[in-house]
C-alpha positions, 0 to 999 in steps of 0.5 A: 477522469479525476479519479483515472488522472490521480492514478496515474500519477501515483503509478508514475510517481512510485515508478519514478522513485523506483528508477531514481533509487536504483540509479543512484547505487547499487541498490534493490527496491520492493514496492509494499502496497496495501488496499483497504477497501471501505464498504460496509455493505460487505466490510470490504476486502482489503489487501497487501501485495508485496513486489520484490526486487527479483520478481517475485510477489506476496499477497496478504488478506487483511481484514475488512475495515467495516463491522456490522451497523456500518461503523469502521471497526476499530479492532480490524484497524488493529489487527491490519496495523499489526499485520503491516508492522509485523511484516516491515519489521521482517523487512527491516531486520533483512536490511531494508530502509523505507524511503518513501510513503504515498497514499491516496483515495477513491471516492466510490462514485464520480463526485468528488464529495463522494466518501473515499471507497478505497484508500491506497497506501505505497511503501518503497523499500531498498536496500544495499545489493550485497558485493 
């Protein structure tokens, strides 16, 4: 219930922000949100989807975060960092600005003590409509 209750506000919360920039000018917002999930039984899949303005929407593979012996691997932390930049900065040289950041995480199971098993981060990008 904890975890479905987080969830929610994290949806209304982005979708709050994304109506409140729009109102403000004209102005289009895109949604960047990545999902790394921490398993290391299978080192997770762990993903980027990208919603745009018009529609339209990406998805990125990232690696997972877990290497063999259970450890998280610090070159795949590497490798998702540099696919995550290398795409904001693609965004921020279009004219896109970041106005906003959350995250958030899932224990895998229902305690609350549970480790996280999916850590979600949400970027919220605008930028002026061209006249």
């Amino acid at each position: 219930m904890y975890r479905l209750l987080l969830f929610w506000l994290f949806a209304v919360g982005s979708a709050v922000i994304s109506h409140s920039l729009q109102a403000q000018q004209k102005q289009e917002v895109m949604i960047i949100t990545t999902i790394e999930y921490m398993d290391f039984l299978d080192g997770g899949s762990s993903q980027m989807h990208i919603s745009r303005a018009d529609g339209s929407s990406e998805s990125v593979q990232l690696r997972g975060l877990y290497s063999f012996g259970k450890y998280i691997s610090d070159k795949k932390v590497k490798q998702n960092d540099q696919t995550l930049i290398s795409k904001l900065n693609e965004y921020l040289q279009q004219g896109w600005q970041i106005v906003a950041v959350s995250s958030s995480t899932q224990p895998k199971g229902n305690s609350l003590e549970d480790p996280p098993s999916s850590i979600l981060t949400r970027y919220v990008l605008v930028r002026d409509l061209k006249q």
